[in-house]
CHARMM-style PDB file with segment names, atoms N, HN, CA, C and O in Angstrom:
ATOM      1  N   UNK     1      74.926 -50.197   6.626  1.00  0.00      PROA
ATOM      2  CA  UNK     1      74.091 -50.532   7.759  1.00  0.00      PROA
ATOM      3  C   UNK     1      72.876 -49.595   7.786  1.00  0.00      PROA
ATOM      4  O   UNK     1      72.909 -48.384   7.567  1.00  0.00      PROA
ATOM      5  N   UNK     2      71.588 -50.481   8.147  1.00  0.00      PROA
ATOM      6  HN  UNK     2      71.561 -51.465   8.325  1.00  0.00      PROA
ATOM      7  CA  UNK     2      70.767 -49.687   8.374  1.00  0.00      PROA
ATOM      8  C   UNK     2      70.241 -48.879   9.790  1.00  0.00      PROA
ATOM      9  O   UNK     2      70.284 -49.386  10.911  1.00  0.00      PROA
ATOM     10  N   UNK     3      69.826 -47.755   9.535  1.00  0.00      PROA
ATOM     11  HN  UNK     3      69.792 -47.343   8.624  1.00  0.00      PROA
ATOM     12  CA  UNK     3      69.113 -46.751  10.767  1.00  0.00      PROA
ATOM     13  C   UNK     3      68.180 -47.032  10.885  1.00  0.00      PROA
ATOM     14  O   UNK     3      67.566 -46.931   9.822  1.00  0.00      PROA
ATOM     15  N   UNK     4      67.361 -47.531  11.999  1.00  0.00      PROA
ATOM     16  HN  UNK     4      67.860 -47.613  12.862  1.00  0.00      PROA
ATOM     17  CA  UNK     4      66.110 -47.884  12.840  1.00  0.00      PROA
ATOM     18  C   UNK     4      65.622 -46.598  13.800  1.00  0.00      PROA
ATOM     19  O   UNK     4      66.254 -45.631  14.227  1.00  0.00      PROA
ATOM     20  N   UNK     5      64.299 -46.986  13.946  1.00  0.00      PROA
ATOM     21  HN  UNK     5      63.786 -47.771  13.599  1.00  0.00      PROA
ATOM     22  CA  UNK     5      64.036 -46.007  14.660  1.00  0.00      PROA
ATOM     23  C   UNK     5      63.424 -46.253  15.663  1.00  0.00      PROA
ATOM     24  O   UNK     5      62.534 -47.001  15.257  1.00  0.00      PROA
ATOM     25  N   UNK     6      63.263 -46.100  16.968  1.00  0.00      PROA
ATOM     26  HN  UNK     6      63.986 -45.493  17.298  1.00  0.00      PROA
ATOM     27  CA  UNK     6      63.200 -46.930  18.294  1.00  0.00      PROA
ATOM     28  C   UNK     6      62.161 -45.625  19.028  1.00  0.00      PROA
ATOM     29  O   UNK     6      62.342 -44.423  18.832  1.00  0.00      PROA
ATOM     30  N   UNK     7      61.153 -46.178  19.828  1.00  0.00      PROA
ATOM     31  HN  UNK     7      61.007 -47.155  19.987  1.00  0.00      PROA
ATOM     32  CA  UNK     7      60.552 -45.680  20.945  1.00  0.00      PROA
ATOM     33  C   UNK     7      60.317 -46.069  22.124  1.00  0.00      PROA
ATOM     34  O   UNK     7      59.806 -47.128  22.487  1.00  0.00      PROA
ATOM     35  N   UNK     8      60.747 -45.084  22.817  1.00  0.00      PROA
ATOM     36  HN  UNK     8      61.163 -44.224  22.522  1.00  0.00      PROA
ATOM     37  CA  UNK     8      60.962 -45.626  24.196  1.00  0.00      PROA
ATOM     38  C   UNK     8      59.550 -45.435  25.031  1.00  0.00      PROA
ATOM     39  O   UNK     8      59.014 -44.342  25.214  1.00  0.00      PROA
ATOM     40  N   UNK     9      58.869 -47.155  25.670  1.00  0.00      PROA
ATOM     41  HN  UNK     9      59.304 -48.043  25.521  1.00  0.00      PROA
ATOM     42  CA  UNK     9      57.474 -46.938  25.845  1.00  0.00      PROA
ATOM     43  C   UNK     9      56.962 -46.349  27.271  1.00  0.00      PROA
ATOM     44  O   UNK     9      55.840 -46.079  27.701  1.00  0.00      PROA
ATOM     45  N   UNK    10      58.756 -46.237  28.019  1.00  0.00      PROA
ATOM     46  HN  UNK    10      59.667 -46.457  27.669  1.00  0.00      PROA
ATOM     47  CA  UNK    10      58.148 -45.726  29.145  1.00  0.00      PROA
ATOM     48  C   UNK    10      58.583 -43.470  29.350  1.00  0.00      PROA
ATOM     49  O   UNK    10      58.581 -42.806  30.386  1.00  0.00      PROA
ATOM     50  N   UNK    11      58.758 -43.188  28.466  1.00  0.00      PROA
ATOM     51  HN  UNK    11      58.759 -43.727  27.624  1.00  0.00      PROA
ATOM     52  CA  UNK    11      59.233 -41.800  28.454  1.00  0.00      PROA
ATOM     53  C   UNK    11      58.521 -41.541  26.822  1.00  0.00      PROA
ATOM     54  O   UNK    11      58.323 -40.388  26.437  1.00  0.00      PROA
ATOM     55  N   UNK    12      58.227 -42.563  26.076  1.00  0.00      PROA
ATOM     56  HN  UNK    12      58.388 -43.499  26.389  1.00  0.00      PROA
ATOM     57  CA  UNK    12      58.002 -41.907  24.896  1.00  0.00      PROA
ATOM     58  C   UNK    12      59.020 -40.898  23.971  1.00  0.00      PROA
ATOM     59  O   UNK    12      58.597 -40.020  23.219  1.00  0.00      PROA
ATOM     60  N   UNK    13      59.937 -41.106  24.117  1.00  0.00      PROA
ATOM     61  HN  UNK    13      60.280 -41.820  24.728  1.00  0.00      PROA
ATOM     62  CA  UNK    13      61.254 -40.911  22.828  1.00  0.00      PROA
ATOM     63  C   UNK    13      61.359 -41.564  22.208  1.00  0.00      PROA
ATOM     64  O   UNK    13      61.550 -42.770  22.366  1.00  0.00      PROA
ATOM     65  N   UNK    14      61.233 -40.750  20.978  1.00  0.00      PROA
ATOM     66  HN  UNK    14      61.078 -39.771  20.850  1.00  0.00      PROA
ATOM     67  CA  UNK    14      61.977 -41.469  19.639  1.00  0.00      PROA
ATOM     68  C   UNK    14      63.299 -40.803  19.356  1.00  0.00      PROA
ATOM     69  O   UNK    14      63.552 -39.616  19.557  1.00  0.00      PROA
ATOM     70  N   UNK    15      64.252 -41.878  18.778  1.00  0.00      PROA
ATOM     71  HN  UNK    15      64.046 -42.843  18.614  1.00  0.00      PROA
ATOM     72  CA  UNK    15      65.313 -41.482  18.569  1.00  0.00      PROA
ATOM     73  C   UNK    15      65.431 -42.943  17.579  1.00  0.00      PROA
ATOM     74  O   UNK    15      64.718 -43.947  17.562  1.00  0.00      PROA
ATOM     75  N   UNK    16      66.842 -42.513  16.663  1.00  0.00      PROA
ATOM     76  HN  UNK    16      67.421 -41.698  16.677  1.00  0.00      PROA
ATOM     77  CA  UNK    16      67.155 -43.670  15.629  1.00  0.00      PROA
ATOM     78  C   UNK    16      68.883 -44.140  16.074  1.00  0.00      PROA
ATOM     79  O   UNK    16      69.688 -43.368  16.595  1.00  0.00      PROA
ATOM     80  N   UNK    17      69.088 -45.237  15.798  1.00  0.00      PROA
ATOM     81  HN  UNK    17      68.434 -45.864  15.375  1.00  0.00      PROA
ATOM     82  CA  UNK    17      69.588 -46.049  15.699  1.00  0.00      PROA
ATOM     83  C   UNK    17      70.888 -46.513  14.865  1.00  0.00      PROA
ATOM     84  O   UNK    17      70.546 -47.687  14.720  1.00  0.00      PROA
ATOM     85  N   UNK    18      71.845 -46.449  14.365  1.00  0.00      PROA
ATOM     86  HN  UNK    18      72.122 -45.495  14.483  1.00  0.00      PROA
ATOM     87  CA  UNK    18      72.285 -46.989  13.191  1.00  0.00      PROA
ATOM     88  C   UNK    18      73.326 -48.330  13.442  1.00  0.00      PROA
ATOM     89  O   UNK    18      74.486 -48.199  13.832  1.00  0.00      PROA
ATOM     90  N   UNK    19      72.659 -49.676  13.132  1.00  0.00      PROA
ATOM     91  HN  UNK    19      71.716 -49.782  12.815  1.00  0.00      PROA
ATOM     92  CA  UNK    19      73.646 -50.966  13.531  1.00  0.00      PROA
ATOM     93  C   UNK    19      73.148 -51.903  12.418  1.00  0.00      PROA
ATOM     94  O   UNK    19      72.231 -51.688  11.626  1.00  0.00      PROA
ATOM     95  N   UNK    20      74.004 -53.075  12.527  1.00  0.00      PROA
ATOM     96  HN  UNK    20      74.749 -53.249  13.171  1.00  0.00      PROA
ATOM     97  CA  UNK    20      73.902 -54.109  11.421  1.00  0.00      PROA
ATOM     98  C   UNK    20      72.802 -54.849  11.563  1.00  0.00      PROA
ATOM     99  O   UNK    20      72.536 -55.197  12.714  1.00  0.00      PROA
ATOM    100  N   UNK    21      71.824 -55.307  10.375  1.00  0.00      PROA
ATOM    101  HN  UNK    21      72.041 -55.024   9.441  1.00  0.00      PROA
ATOM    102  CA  UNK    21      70.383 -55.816  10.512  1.00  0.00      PROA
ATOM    103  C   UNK    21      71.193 -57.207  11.562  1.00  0.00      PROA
ATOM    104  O   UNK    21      70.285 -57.955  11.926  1.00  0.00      PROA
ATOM    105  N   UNK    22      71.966 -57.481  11.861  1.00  0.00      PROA
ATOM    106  HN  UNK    22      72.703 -56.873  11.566  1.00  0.00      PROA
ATOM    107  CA  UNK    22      72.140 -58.687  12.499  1.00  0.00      PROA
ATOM    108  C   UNK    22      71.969 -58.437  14.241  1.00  0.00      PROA
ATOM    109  O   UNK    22      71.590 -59.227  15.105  1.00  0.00      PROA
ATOM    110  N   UNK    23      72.316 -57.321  14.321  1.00  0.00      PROA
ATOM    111  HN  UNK    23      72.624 -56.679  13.619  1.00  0.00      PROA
ATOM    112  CA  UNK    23      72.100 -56.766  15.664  1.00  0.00      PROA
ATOM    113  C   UNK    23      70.995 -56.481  16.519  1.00  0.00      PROA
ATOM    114  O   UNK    23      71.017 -56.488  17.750  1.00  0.00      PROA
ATOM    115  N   UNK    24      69.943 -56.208  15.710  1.00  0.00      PROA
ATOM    116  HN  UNK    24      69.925 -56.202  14.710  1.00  0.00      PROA
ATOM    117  CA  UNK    24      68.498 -55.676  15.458  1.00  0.00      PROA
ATOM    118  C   UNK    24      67.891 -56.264  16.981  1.00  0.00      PROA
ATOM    119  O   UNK    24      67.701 -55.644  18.027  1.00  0.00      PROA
ATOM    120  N   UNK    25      67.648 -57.889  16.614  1.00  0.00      PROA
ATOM    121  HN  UNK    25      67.803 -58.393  15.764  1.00  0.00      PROA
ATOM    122  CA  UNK    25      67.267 -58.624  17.689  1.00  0.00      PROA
ATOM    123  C   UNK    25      67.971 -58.684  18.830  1.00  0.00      PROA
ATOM    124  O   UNK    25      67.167 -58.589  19.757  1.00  0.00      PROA
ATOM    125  N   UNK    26      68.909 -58.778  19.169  1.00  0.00      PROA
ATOM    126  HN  UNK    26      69.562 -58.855  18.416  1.00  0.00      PROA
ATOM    127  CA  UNK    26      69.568 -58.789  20.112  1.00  0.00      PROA
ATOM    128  C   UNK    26      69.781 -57.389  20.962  1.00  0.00      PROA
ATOM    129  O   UNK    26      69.956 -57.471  22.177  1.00  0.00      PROA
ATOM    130  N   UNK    27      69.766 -56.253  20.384  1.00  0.00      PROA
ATOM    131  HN  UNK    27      69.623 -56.186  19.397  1.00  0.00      PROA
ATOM    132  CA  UNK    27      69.501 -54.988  21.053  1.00  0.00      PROA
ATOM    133  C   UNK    27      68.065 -55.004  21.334  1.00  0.00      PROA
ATOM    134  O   UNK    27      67.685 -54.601  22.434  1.00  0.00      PROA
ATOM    135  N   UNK    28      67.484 -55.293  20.737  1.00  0.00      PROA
ATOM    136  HN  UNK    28      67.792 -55.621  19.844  1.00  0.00      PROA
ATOM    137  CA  UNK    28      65.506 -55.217  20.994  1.00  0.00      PROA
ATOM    138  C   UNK    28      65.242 -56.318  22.127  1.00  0.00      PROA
ATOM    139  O   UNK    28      64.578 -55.893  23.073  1.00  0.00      PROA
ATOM    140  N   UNK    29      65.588 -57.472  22.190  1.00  0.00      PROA
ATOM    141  HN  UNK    29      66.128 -57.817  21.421  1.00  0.00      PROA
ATOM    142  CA  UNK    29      65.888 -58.043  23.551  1.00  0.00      PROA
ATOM    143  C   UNK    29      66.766 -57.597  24.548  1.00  0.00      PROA
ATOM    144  O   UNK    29      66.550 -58.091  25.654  1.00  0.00      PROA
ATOM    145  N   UNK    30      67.760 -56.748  24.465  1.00  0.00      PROA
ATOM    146  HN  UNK    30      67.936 -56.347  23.566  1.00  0.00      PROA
ATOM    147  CA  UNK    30      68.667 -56.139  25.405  1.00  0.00      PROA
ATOM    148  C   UNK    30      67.404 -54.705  26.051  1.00  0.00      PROA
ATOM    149  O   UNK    30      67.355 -53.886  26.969  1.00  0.00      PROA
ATOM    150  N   UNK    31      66.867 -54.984  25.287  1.00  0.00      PROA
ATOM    151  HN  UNK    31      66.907 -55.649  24.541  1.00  0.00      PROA
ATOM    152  CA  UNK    31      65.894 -53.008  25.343  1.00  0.00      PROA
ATOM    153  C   UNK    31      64.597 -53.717  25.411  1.00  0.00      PROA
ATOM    154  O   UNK    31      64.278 -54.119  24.293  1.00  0.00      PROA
ATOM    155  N   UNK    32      63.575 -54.066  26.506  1.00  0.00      PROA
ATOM    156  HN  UNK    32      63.834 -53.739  27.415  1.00  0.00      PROA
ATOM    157  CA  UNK    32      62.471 -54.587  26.196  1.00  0.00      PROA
ATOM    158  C   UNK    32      61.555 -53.325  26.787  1.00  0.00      PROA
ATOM    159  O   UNK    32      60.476 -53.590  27.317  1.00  0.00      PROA
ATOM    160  N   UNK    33      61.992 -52.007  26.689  1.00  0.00      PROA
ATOM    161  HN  UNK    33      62.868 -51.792  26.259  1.00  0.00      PROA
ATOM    162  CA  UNK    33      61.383 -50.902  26.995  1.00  0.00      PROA
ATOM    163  C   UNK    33      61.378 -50.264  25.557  1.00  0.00      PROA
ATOM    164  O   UNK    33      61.168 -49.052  25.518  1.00  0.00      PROA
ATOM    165  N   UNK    34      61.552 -50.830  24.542  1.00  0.00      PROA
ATOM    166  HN  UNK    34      61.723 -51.815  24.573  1.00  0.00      PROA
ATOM    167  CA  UNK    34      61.647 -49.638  23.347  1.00  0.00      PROA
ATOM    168  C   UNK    34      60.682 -50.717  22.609  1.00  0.00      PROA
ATOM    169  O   UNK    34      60.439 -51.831  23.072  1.00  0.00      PROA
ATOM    170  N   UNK    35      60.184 -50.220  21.413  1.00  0.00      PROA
ATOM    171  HN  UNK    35      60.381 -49.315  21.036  1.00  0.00      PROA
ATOM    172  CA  UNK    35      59.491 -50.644  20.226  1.00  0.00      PROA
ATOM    173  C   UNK    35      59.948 -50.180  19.069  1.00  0.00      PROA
ATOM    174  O   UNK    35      60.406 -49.044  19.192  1.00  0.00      PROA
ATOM    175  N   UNK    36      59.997 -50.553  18.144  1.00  0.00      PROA
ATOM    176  HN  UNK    36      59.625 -51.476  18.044  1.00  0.00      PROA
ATOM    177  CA  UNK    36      60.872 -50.318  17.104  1.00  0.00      PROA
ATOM    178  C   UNK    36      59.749 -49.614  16.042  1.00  0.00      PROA
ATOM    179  O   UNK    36      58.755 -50.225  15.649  1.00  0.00      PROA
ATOM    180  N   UNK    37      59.980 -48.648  15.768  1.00  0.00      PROA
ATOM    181  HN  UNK    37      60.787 -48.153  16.087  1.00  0.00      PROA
ATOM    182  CA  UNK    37      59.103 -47.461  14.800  1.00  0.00      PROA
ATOM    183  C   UNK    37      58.907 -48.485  13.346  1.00  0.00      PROA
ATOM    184  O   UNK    37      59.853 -49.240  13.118  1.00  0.00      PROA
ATOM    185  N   UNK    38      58.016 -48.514  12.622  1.00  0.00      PROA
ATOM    186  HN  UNK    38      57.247 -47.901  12.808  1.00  0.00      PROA
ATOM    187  CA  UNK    38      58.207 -48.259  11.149  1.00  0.00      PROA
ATOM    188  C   UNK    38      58.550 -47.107  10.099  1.00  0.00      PROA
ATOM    189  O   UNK    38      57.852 -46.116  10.319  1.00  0.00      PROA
ATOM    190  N   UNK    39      59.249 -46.979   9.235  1.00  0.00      PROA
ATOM    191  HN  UNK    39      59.815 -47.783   9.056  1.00  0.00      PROA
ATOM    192  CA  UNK    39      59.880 -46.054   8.191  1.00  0.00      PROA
ATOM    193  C   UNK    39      60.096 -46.662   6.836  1.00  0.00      PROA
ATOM    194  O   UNK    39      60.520 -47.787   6.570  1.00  0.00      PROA
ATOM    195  N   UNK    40      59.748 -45.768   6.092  1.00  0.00      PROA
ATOM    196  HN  UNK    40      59.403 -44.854   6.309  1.00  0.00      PROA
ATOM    197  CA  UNK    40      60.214 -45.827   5.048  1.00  0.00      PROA
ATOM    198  C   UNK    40      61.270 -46.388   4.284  1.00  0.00      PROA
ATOM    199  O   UNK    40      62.122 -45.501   4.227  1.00  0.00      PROA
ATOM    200  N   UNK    41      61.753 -47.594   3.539  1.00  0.00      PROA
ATOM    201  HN  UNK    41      61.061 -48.314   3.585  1.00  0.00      PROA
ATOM    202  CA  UNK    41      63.163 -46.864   3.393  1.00  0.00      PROA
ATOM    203  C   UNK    41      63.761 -45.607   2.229  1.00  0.00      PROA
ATOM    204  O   UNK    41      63.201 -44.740   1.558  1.00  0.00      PROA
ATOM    205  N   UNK    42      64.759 -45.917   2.360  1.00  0.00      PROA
ATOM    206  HN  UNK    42      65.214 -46.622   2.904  1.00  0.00      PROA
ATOM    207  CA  UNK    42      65.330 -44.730   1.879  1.00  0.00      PROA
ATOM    208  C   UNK    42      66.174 -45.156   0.433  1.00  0.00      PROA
ATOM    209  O   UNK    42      67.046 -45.985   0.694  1.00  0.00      PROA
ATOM    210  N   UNK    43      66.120 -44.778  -1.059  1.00  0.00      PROA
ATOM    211  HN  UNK    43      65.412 -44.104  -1.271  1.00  0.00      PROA
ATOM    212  CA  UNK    43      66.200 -45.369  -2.153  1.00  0.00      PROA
ATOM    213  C   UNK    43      66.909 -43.764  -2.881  1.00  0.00      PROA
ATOM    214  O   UNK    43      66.427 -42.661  -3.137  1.00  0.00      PROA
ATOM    215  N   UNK    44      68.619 -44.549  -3.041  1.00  0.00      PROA
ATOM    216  HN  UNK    44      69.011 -45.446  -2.833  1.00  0.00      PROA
ATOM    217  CA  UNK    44      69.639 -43.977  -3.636  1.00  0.00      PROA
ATOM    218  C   UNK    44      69.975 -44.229  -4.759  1.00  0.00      PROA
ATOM    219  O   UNK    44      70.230 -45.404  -5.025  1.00  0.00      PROA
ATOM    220  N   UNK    45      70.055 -43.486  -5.510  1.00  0.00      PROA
ATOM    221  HN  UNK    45      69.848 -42.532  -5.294  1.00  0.00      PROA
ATOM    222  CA  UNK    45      70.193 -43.808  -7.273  1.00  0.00      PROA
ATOM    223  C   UNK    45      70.967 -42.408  -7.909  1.00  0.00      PROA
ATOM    224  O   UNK    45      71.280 -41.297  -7.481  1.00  0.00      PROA
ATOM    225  N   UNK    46      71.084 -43.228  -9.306  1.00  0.00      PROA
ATOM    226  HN  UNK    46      70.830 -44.131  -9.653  1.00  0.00      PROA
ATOM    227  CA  UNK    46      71.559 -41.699 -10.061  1.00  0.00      PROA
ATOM    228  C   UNK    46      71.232 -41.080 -10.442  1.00  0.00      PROA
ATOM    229  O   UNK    46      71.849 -40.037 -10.657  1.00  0.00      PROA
ATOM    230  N   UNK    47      69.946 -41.305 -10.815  1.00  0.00      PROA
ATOM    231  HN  UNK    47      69.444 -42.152 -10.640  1.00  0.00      PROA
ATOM    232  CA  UNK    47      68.321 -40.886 -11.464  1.00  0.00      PROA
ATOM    233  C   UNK    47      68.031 -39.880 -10.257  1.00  0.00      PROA
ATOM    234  O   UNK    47      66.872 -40.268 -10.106  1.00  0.00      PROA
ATOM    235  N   UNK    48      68.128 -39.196  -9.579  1.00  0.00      PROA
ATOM    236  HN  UNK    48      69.069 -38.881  -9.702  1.00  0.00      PROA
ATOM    237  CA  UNK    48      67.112 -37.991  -8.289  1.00  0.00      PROA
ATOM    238  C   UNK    48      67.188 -36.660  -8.768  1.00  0.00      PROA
ATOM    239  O   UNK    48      67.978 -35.911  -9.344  1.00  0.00      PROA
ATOM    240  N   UNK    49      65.674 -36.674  -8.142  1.00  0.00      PROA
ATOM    241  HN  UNK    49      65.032 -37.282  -7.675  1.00  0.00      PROA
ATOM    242  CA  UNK    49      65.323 -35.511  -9.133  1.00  0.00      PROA
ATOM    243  C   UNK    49      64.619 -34.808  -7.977  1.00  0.00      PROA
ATOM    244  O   UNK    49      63.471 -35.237  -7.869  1.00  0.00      PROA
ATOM    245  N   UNK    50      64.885 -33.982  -7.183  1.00  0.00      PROA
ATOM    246  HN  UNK    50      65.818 -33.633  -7.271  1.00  0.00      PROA
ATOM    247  CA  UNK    50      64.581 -33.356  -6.028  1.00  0.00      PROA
ATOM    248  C   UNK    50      63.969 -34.137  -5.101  1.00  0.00      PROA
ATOM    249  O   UNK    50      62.947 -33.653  -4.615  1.00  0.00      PROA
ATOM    250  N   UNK    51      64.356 -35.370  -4.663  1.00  0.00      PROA
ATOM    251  HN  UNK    51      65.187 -35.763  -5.057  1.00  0.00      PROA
ATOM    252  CA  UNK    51      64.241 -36.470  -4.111  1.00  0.00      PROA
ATOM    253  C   UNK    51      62.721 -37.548  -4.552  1.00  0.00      PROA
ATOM    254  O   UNK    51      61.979 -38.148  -3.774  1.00  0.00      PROA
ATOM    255  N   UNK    52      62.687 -37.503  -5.492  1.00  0.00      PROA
ATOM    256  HN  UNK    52      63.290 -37.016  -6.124  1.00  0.00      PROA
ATOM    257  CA  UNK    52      62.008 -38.038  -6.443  1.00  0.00      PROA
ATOM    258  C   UNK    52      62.527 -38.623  -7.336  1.00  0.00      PROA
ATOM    259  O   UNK    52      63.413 -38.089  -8.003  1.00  0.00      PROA
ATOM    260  N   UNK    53      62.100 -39.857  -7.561  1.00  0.00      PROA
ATOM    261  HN  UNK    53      61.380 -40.290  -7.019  1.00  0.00      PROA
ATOM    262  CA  UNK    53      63.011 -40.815  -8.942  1.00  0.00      PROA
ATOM    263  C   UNK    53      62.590 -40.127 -10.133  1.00  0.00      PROA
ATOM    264  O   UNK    53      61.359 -40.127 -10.148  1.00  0.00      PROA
ATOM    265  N   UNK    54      63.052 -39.560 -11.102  1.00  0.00      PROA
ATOM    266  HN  UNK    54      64.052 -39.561 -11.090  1.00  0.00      PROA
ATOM    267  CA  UNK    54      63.490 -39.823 -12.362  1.00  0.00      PROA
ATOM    268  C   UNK    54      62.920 -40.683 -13.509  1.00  0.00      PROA
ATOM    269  O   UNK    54      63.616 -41.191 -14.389  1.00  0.00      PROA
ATOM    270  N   UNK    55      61.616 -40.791 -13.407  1.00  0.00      PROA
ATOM    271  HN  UNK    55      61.052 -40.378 -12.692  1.00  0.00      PROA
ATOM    272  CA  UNK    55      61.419 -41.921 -14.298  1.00  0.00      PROA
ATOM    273  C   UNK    55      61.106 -41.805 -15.938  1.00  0.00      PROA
ATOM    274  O   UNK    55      60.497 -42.604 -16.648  1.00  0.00      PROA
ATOM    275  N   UNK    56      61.912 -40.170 -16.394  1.00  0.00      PROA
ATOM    276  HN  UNK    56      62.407 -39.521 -15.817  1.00  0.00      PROA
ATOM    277  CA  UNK    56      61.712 -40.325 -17.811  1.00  0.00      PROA
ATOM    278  C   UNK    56      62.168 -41.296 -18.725  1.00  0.00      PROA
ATOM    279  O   UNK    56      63.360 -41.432 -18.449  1.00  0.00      PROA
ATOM    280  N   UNK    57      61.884 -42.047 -19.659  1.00  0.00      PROA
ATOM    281  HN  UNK    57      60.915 -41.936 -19.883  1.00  0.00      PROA
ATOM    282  CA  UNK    57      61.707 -42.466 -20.513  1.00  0.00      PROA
ATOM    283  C   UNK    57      63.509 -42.325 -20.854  1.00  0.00      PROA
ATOM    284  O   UNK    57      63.988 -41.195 -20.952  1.00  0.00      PROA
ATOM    285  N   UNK    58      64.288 -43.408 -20.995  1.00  0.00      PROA
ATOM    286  HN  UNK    58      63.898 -44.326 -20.916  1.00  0.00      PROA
ATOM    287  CA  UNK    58      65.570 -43.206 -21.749  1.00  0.00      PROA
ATOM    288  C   UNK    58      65.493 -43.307 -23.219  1.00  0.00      PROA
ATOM    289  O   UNK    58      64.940 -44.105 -23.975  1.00  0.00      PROA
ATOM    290  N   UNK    59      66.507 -41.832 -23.461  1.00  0.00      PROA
ATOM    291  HN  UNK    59      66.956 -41.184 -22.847  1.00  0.00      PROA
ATOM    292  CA  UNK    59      66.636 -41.664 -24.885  1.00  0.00      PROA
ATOM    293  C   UNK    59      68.030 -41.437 -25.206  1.00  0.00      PROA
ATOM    294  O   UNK    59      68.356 -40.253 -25.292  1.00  0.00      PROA
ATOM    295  N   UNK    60      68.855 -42.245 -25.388  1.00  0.00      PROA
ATOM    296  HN  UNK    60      68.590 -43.206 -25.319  1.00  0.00      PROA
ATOM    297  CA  UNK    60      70.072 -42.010 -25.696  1.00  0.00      PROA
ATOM    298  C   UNK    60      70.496 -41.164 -26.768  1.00  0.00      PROA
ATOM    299  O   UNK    60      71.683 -41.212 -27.092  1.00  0.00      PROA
ATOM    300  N   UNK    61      69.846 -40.527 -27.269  1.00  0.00      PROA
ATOM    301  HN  UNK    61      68.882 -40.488 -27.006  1.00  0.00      PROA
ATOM    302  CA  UNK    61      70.426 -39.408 -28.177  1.00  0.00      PROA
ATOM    303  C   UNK    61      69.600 -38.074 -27.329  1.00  0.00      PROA
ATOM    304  O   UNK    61      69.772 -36.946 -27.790  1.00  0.00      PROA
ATOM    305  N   UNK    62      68.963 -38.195 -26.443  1.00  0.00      PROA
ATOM    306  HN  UNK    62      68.823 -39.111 -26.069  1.00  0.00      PROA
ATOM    307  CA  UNK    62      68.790 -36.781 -25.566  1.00  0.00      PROA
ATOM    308  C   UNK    62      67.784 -35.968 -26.039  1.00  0.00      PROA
ATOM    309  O   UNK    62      67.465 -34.885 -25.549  1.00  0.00      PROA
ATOM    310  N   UNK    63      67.065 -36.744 -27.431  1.00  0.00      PROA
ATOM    311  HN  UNK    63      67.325 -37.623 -27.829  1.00  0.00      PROA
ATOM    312  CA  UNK    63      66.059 -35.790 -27.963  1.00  0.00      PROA
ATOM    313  C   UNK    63      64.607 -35.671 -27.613  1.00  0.00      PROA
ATOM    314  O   UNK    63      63.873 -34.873 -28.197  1.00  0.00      PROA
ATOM    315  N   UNK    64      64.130 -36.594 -26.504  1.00  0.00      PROA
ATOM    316  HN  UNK    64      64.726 -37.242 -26.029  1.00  0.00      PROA
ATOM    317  CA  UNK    64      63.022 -36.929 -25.650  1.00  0.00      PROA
ATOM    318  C   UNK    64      62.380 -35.633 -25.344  1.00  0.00      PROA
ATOM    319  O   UNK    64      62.896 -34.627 -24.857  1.00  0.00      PROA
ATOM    320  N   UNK    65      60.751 -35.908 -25.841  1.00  0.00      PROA
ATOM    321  HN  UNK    65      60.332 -36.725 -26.236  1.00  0.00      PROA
ATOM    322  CA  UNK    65      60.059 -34.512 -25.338  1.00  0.00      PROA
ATOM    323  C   UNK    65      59.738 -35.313 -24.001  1.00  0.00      PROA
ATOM    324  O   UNK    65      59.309 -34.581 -23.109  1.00  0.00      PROA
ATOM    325  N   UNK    66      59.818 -36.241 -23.773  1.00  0.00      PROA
ATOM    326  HN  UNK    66      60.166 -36.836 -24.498  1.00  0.00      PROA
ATOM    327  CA  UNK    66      58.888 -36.761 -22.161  1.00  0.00      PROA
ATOM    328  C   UNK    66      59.363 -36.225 -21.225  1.00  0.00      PROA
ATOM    329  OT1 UNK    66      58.907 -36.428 -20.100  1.00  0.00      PROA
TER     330      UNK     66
END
């Protein structure tokens, strides 16, 4: 499930969220005082490289100057 991030337009808090994209609408109509932030998402792999992808060049024998 994804984390959203919500602002509240009459106090101005942000705070996040975490529910099923199916829920999304139906809490945002339950909440017609919040606006829903934009973010990033967030991209998990095996490749991270101090939170940066990894994109050397595969060399299966490991001898890669790249």
């Amino acid at each position: 499930m994804p984390t959203y991030s919500f602002k509240d337009k009459n106090t101005g808090e942000e705070f996040d969220a975490f529910m099923a994209v199916k829920d999304l609408d139906k809490f945002l109509e339950d909440n017609p005082h919040l606006i829903q932030l934009l973010s990033a998402p967030m991209f998990l792999g095996a490749n991270m490289d101090g939170g940066m992808l990894n994109n050397k060049p595969y060399d299966p024998k490991g001898k890669s100057d790249a």
